[in-house]
N, C-alpha and C positions, 0 to 999 in steps of 0.2 A: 181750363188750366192746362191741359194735355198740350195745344196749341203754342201757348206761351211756355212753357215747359219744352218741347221741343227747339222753340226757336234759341231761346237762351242756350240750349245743350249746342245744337250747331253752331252757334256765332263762338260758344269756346272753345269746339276743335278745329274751326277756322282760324279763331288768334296760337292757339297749340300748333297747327298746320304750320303758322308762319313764321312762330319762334322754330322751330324744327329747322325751318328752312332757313331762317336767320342765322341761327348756328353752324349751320354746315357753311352756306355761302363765309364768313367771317372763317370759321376755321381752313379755308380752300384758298382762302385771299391773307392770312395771315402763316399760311403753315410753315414759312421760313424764319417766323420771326421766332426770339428764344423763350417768349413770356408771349402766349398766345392766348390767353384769360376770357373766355365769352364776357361782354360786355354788362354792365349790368340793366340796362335795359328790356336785353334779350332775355335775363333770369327775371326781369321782373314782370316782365312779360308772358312769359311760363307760368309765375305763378298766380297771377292775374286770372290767366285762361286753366288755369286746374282747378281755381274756385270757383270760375263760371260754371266752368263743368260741371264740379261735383253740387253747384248749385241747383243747374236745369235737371241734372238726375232726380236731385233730392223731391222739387216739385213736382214730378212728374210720376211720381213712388205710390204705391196705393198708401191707402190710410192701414195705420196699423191696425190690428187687431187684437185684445188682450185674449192671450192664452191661459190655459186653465189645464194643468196634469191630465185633472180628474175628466173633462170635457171630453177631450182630446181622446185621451182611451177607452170614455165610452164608446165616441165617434165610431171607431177605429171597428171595437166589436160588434156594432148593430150594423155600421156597411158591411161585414165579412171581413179577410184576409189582403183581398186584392189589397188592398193600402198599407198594409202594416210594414214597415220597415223591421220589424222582428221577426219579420214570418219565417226566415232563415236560420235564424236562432232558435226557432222554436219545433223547426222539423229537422233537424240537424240529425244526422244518424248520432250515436252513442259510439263507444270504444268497441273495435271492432273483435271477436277472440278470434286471433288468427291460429290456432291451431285448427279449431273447427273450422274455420275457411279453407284450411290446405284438405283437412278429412273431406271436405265436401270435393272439394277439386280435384282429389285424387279419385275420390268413388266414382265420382264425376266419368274420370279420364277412363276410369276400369269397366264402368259402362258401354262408354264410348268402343274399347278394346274387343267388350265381348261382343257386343253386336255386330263390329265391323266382322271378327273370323269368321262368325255365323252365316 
């Protein structure tokens, strides 16, 4: 099915290719005139080639697979972290108290002061 799936997807960005190309040649050979309307051939032919497309995609799509919360989060905790899309959310620092942060940056800096005279 991969095969035929494939082939279908290019033959409709081949006919997409040629409506593209359709359009522009017609809008380059008509730009003077006052009512310059793509034809409708060319739109239907557009849409012709967007359902091919999204035909050969769809065949060529893996088989779904029925999800489950409950599954899914056990998954998540018996492989570890590496996978968790929350893992960021979940090691997130907390609200920081920036007083204590300047106290520490200043003793910090007073450190710094008295080692260097020394």
């Amino acid at each position: 099915m991969a095969f035929l799936s494939r082939v279908v997807t290019l033959f409709g960005l081949v006919l997409l290719a040629h409506a593209g190309y359709s359009a522009h040649e017609h809008t380059v050979l008509f730009s003077n005139a006052s009512a310059a309307a793509v034809p409708q051939d060319i739109i239907v032919e557009t849409l012709v080639a967007v359902v091919v497309v999204s035909l050969g995609l769809v065949l060529g799509a893996e088989k779904l697979k029925p999800v489950s919360w409950r599954d899914w989060a056990g998954e998540i905790e018996r492989n570890g972290g590496a996978r968790n899309p929350y893992m960021g959310l979940e090691e997130r620092y907390g609200f920081w108290d920036i007083r204590a942060k300047r106290k520490e940056f200043a003793d910090w800096m007073r450190g710094e002061d008295v080692v260097a005279k020394q």
